[in-house]
C-alpha positions in Angstrom: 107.2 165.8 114.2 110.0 165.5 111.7 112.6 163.0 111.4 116.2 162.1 110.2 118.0 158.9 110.2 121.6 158.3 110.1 123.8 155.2 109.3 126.2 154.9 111.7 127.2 151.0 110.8 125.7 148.0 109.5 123.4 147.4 112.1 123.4 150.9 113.8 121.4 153.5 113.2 120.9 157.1 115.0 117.8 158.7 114.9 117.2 162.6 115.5 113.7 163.5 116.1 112.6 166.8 116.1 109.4 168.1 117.8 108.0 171.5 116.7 107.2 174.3 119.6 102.9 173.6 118.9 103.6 170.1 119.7 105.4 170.1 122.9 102.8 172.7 124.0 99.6 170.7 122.9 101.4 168.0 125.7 101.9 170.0 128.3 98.6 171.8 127.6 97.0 168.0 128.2 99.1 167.7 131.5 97.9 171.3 132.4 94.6 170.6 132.3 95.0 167.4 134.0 96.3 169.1 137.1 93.1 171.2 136.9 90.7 168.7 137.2 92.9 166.3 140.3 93.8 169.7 142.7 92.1 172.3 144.3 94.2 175.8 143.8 93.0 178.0 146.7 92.3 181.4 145.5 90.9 180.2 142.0 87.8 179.3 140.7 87.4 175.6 139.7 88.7 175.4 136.2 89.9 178.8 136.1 93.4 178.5 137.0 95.8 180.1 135.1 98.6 177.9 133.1 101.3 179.7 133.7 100.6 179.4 137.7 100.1 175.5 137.2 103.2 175.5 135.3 105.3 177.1 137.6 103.9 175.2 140.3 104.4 171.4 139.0 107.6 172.8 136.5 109.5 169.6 137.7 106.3 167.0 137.4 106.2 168.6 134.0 109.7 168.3 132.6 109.6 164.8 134.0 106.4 163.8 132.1 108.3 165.1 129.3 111.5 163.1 129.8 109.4 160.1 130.3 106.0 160.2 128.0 106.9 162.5 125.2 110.3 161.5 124.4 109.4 157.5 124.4 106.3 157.9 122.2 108.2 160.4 119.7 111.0 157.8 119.4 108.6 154.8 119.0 106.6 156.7 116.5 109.5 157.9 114.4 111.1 154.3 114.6 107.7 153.0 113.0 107.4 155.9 110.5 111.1 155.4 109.5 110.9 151.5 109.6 113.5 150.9 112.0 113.2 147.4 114.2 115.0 147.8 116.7 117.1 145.2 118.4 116.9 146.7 121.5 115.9 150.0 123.5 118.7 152.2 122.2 121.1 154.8 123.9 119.9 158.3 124.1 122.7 160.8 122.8 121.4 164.2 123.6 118.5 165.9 124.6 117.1 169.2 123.6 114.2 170.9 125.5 113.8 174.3 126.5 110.5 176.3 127.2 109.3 177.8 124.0 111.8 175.3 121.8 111.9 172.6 119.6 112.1 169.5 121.5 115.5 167.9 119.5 115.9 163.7 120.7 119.1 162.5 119.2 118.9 158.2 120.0 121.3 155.6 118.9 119.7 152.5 118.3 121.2 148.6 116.9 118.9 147.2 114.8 117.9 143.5 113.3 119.6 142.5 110.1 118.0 141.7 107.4 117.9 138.1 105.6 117.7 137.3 102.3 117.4 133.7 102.2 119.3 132.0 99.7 116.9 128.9 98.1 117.0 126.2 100.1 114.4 123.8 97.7 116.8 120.8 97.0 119.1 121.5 99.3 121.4 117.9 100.5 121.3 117.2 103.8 122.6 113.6 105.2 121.1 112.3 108.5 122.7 110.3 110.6 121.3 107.5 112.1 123.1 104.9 115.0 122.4 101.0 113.9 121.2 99.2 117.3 124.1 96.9 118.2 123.4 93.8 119.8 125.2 94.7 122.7 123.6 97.5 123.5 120.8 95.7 124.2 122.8 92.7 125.6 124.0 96.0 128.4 120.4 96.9 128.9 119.7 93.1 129.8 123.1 93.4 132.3 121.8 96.5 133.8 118.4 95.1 134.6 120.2 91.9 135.7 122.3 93.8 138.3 118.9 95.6 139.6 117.8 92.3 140.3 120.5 90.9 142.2 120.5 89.2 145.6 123.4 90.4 148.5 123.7 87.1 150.2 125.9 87.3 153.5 129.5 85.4 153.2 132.7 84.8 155.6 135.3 86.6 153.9 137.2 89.7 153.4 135.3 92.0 150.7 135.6 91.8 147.3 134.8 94.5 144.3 130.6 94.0 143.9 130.0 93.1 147.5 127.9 95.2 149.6 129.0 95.9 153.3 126.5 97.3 155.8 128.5 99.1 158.1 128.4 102.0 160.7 129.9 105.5 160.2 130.7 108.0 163.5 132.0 110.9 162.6 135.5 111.8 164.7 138.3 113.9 164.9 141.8 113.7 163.9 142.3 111.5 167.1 139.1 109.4 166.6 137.3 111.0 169.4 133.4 111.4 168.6 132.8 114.9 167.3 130.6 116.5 169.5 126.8 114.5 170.1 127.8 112.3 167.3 126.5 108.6 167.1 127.2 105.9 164.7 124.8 106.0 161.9 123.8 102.7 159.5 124.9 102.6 155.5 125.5 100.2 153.3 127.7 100.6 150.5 129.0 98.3 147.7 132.7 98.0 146.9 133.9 99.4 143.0 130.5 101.4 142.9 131.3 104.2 140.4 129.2 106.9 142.6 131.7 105.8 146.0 134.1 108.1 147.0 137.5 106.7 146.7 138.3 106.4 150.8 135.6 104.6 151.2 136.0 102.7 148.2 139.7 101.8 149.5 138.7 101.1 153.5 135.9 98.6 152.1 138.0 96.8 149.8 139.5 93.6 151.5 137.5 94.5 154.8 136.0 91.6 157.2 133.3 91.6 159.3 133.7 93.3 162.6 136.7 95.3 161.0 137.1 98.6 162.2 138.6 101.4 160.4 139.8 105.2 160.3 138.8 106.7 157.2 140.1 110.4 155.7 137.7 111.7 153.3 138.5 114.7 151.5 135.0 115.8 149.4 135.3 117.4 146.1 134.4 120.5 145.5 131.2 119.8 143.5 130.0 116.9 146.0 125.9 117.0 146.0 126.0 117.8 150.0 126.5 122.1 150.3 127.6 121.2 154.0 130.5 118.4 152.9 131.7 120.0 149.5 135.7 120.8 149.4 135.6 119.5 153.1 137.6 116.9 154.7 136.1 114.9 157.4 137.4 111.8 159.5 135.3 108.8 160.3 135.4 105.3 162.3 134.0 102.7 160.4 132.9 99.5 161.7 131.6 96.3 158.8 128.8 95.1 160.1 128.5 92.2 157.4 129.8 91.6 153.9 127.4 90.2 151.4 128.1 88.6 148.0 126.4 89.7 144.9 124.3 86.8 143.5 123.1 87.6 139.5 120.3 86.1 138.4 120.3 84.0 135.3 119.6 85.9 131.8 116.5 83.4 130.9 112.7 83.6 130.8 112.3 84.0 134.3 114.2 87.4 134.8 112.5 88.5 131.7 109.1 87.7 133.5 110.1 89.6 136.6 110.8 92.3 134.8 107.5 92.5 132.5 105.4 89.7 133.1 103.7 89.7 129.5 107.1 88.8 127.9 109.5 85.8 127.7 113.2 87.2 127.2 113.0 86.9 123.4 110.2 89.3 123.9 112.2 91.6 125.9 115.3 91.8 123.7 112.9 92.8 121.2 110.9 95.6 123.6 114.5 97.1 124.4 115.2 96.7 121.0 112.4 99.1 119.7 113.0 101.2 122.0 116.7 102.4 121.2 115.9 102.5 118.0 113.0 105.0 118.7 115.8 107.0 121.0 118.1 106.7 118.2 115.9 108.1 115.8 114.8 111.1 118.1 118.6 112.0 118.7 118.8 111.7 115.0 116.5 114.4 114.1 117.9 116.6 116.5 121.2 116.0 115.0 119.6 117.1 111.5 118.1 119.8 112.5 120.9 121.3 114.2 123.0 120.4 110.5 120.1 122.3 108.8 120.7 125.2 110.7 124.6 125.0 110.5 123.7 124.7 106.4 121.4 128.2 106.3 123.5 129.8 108.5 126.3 129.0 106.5 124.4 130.0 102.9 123.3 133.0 104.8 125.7 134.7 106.6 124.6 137.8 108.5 125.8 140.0 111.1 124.3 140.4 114.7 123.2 143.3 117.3 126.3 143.8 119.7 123.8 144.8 122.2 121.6 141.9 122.4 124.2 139.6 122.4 125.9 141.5 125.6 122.5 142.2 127.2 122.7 138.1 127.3 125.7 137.6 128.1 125.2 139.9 131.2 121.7 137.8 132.0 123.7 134.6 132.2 126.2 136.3 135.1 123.2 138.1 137.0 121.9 134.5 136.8 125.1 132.4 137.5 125.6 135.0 140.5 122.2 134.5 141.9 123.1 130.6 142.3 126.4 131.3 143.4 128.7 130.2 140.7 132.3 131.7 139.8 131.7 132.7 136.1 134.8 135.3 135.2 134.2 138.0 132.6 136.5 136.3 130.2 134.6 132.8 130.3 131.2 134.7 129.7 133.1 135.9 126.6 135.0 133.3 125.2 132.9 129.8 126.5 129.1 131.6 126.7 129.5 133.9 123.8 129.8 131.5 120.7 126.8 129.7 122.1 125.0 133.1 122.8 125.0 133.8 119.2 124.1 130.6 118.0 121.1 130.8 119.8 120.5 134.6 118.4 121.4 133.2 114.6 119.2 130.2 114.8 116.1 131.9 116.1 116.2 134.9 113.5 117.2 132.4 110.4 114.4 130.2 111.6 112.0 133.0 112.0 113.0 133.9 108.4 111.7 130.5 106.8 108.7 130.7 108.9 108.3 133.9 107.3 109.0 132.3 103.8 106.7 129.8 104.4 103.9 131.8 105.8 104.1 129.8 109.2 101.8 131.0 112.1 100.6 129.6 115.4 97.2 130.4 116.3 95.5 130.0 119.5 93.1 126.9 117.7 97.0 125.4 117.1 98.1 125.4 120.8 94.8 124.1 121.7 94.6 121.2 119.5 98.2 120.0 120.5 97.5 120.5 124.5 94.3 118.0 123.7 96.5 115.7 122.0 98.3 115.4 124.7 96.2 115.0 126.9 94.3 112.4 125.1 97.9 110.8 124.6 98.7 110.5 127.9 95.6 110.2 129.6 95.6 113.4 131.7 93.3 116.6 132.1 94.4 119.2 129.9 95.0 121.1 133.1 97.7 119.1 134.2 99.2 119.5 130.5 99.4 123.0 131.0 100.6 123.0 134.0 103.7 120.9 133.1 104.3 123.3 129.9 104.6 126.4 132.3 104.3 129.5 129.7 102.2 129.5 126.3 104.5 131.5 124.6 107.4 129.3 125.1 105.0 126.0 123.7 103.8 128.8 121.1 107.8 129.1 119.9 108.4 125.7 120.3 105.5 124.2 118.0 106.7 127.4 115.3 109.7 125.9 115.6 108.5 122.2 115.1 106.6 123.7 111.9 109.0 125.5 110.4 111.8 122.0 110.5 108.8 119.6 108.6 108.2 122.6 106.1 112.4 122.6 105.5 112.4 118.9 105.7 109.3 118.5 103.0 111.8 120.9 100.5 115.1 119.4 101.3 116.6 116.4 100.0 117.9 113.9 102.9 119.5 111.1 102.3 120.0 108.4 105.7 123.2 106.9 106.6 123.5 103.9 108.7 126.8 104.7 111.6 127.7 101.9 114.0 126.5 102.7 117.7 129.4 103.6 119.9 128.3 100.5 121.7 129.6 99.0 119.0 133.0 100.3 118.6 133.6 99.9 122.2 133.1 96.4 121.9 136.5 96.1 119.4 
């Protein structure tokens, strides 16, 4: 087998491979003899059968085993002699074969770039990281606070926090019952950020024993498939109105939310545990500005064709759960993210290179029994929340490859207010 490659750009490459005349025939000589040995050929003695009668009798079986064993394997092997990585299967260009000929494959193929990492020992990175506001955890207390609260029943129109337990019957324009339709129970509470603004507006002011006639128009990306972008007519009839009571922010409510702590004690739980969220946002926020800094000191292009391939897995996949995804959003919203993605896995597979990082089988083994032992389960319900090894297996590369950067990188932290924070001014 000889072969010749071509540069055709900086990433693509063709590839003619040339098979000499003894090689193509030592193949079809295998498949020959295979057909020997799996049918009987009346008129010939087992094994005796002539090749040129087998040939002309399974021709088409033969050129097809051709098209589809020899040409693979002598492209694979001449990409491996040549040292060509291919970033993807490659388009075939023109194919030679004739009885008695050379067997000429002409392929055109992308392939991955190559890094040369610039050094990245020293390198300043700052990190981020949000202050915990007391407010924040003053919200927290108000949220727990409002779980808490009572709905006492009152004698008066409703007012924004009240809840009003009601009955819906679904009606036509007229207010005639829709078909076998009967008036079903809800409750809803008036100003609720998740109630949809006709309801919001028919509570609002409402008495009990009110009746109203509500037009509800849903948005298109309402939760129910039935109700989205629909618009539906209802009688509604307030059964009660009931007050929201808060309890007091003291000891007590503290209690009834953890028993083991007074509310000093709770301020203090909630407290440690922003700051624990706040520090895991803040990693990810330095990880993703350690990639933005290699990818910036090492700028490289990428594989048109793996990007597209993609591109076009996101519409099959967007069409499969019906959503309206138009060729020009797949390029111009999904493609910048696309080859982010691309860039940050081969950039991060080039310092795990550098750094001589591998995941062994001991590796994934050890950190499924820490978890386990961590959260007190088998490690067979631990695996079967990760869902597929390989996955774990790039996501504790990946894990390895950020403390190796972050050991050889100088960081430096800076204190931001929380958002909380400037909300508050």
């Amino acid at each position: 087998m000889k072969s010749e490659v071509r540069e055709v750009g900086p990433l693509k490459r063709e590839l003619e491979v040339v098979l000499e005349v003894e090689e193509v025939r030592a193949f079809i000589d295998s498949l020959v003899a295979s057909f020997r040995t799996r049918y009987n050929f009346p008129g010939f003695r087992p094994g005796k059968v002539p090749a040129k009668h087998i040939i002309s009798k399974f021709h088409e079986e033969i050129d097809k085993s051709v098209v589809e064993e020899l040409v693979p394997d002598s492209i694979r092997r001449a990409m491996m002699e040549n040292k060509i990585h291919p970033a993807g299967p490659g388009e075939l260009i023109s194919l030679k074969y004739e009885p008695d000929q050379p067997l000429v494959i002409q392929v055109a193929v992308e392939i991955w770039p190559e890094i040369e990492l610039a050094n990245y020992d020293g390198m300043e990175i700052e990190q981020a990281i949000e202050e915990t506001d007391g407010s924040e955890i003053d919200q927290q207390i108000a949220w727990m606070q409002d779980r808490l609260a009572e709905f006492n029943p009152v004698e008066r129109a409703a007012a924004k926090g009240d809840a009003l337990d009601i009955e819906l019957l679904a009606v036509d324009e007229n207010g005639e019952a829709l078909g076998q339709a009967k008036p079903e129970p809800a409750s809803i509470e008036v100003g609720a950020q998740n109630l949809l603004r006709e309801f919001d507006e028919a509570a609002l002011g409402a008495e009990v024993g009110a009746e109203k006639m509500i037009e509800v128009a849903y948005p298109d990306d309402f939760s129910n498939e039935e109700l989205k972008g629909q618009t539906r007519h209802y009688r509604m009839n307030v059964k009660s109105v009931r007050e929201k009571v808060l309890p007091p922010v003291d000891d007590e409510l503290a209690r009834k939310i953890d028993p083991s702590l007074d509310l000093d004690g709770l301020k203090a739980k909630i407290s440690l545990r922003l700051e624990s969220e706040k520090r895991m946002a803040s990693r990810q926020r330095l990880e993703q500005t350690i990639v933005d800094r290699l990818l910036h000191e090492n700028p490289f292009d990428l594989p048109t064709s793996t990007v597209d391939l993609a591109l076009k897995r996101l519409g099959e996949k967007a069409k499969e759960e019906k959503k309206e995804v138009s060729p020009e959003d797949l390029d111009k919203v999904y493609r910048p993210h696309v080859e982010r993605a691309h860039r940050r896995e081969l950039i991060l597979a080039k310092v795990g290179e550098r750094e001589k990082i591998a995941i062994t089988q001991k590796d994934i083994d050890d950190e499924i029994g820490k978890m386990a032992e961590n959260e007190k389960r088998t490690t067979e319900e631990v695996l079967k929340d990760i869902g597929e090894i390989d996955r774990f297996r790039d996501f504790l590369f990946e894990r390895r490859v950020f403390e190796a950067l972050i050991g050889k990188l100088k960081i430096s932290e800076v204190k931001i207010p929380s958002p909380a924070a400037d909300s508050q001014e």
